[in-house]
C-alpha positions as CSV (number, residue, x, y, z in Angstrom):
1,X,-49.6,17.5,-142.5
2,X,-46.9,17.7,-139.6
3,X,-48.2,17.9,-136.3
4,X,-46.3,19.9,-133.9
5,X,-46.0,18.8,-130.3
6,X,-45.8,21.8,-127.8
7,X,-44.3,19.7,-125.1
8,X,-40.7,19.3,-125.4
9,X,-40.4,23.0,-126.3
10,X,-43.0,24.3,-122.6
11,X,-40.2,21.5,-121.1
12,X,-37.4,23.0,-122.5
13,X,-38.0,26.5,-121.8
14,X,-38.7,25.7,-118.0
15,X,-35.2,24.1,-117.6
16,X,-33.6,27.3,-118.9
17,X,-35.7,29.2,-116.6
18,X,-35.2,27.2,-113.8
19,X,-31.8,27.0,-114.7
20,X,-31.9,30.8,-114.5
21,X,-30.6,30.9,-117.8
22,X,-33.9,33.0,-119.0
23,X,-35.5,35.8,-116.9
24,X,-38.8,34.6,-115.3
25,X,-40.7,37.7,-116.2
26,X,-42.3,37.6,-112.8
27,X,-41.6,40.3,-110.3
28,X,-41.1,39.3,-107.5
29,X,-42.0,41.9,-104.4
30,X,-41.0,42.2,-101.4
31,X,-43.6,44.3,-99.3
32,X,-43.2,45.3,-96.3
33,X,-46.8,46.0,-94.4
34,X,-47.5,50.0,-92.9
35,X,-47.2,49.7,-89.2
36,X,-50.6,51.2,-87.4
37,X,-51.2,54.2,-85.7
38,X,-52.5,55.2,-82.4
39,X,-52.4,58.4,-81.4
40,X,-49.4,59.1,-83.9
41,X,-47.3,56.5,-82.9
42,X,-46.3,53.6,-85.2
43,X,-46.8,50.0,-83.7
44,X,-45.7,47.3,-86.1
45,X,-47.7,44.8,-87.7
46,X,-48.9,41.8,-85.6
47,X,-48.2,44.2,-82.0
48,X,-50.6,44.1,-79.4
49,X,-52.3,47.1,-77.3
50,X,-54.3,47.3,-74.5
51,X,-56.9,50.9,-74.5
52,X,-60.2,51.4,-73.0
53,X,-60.7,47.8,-71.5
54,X,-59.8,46.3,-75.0
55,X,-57.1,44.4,-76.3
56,X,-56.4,45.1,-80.1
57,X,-54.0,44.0,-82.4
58,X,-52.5,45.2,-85.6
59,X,-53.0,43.7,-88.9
60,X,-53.0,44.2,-92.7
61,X,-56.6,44.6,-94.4
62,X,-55.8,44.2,-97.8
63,X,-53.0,46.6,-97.6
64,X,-54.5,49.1,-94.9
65,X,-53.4,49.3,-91.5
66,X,-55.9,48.3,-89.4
67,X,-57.1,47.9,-85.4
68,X,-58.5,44.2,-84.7
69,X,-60.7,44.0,-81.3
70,X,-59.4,40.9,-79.4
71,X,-61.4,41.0,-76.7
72,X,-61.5,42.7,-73.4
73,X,-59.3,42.7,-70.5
74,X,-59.2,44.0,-67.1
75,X,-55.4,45.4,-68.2
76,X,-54.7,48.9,-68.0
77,X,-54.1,50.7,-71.3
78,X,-50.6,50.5,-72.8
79,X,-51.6,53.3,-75.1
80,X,-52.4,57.0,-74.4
81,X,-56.3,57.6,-74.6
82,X,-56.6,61.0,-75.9
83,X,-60.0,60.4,-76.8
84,X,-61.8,61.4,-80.0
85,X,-61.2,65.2,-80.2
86,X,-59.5,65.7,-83.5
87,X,-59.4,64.2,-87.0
88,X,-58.1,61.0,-86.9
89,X,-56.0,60.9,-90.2
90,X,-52.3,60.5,-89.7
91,X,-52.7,60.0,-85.8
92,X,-55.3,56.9,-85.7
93,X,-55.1,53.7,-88.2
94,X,-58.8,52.4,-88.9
95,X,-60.4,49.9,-86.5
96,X,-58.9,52.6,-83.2
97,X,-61.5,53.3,-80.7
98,X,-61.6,56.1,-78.0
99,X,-63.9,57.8,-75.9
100,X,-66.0,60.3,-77.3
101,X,-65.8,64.3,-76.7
102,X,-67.5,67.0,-77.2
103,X,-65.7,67.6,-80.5
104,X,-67.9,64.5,-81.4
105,X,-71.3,66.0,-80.8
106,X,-73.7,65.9,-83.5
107,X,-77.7,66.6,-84.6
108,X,-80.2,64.3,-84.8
109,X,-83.6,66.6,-86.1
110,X,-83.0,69.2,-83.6
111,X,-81.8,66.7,-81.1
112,X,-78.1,67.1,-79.7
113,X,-76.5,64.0,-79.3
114,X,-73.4,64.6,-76.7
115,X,-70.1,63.0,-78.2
116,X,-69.4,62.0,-74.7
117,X,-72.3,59.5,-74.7
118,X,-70.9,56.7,-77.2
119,X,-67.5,55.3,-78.2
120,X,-65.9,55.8,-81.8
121,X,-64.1,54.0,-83.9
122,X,-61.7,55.5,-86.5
123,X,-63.2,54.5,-90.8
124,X,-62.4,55.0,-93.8
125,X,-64.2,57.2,-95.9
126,X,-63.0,56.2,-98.9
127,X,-61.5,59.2,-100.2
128,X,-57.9,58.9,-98.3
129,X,-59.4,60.3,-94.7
130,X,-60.3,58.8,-91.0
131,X,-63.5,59.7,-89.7
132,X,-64.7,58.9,-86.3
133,X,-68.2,56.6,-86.2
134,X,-70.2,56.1,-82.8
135,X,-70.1,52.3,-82.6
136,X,-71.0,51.6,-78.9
137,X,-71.9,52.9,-76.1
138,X,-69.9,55.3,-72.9
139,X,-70.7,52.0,-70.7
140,X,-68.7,49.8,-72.9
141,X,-65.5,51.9,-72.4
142,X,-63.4,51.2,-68.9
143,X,-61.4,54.4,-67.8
144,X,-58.2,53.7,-66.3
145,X,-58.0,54.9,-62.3
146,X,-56.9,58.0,-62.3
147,X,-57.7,59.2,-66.1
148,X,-59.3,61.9,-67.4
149,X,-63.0,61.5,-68.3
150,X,-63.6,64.0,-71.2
151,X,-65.3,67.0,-70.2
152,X,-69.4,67.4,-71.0
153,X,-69.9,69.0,-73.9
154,X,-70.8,72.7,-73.8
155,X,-73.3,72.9,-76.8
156,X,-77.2,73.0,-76.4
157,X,-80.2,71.2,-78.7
158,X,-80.7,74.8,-79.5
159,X,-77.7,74.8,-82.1
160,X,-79.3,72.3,-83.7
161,X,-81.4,72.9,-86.9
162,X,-82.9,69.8,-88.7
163,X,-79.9,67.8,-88.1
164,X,-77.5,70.2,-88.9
165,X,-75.0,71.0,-85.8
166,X,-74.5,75.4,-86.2
């Protein structure tokens, strides 16, 4: 019985390959990572911002555009601050925080909850869309001298009706 040693033939095929003699079979990509959003304009990968008292900075989740919190700062915002009073897909990249409105407002039981009472953050809802999420308190956000607070919201608990915001 002849035994058949694998070796010289694994060695022989990685000269050729190195020599570029064979094709590697392995593609090799060259990706370039989506810039992030804020308020519809793009800021490249690794940029810094300043909004709300916050510092962020843009990085690459696994392929998504994303807002990273790095800390406050007593800087003014180098961003506009439109606050949250529209969908934020296409304008916001996740992890984007603004002020909330009254476009924000929402039910709990037939308690209104004023969008202008908490800070929100842009998610993903897993289906290709933003959404804005409450994730901290009005306090927590510092308005530039001179800005625009968002106006009080209009609505009263009476359009609420066991959670639901009519």
């Amino acid at each position: 019985m002849r035994r058949v040693l694998p070796i010289p033939i694994a060695t022989g095929l990685g000269l050729l390959l190195g020599a570029g003699i064979l094709g590697s079979g392995i593609a090799h990509a060259t990706t370039t990572s989506a810039p992030c959003l804020w308020d519809g304009s793009p800021h490249p990968q690794g940029s810094a911002i300043t909004s709300g008292g916050w510092n962020f900075r843009c990085t690459d989740d696994q392929g998504t555009p994303t807002w990273r919190s790095a800390g406050r700062t007593a800087a003014r915002s180098t961003v506009p601050v439109p606050g949250a009073d529209t969908n934020p897909t296409g304008l916001f990249s996740v992890g984007a925080r603004q002020p909330g409105t009254s476009y924000d407002d929402y039910c709990v039981g037939d308690q209104l909850i004023p969008g202008t009472d908490d800070v929100y953050e842009a998610y993903s809802g897993g289906d290709g869309h933003l959404y804005w999420r409450a994730v901290a308190p009005i306090s927590q956000w510092s308005f530039d001298p001179g800005a625009a607070h968002p106006a009080p919201t209009t609505r009263t608990a009476s359009l609420c009706h066991d959670g639901d915001l009519t």
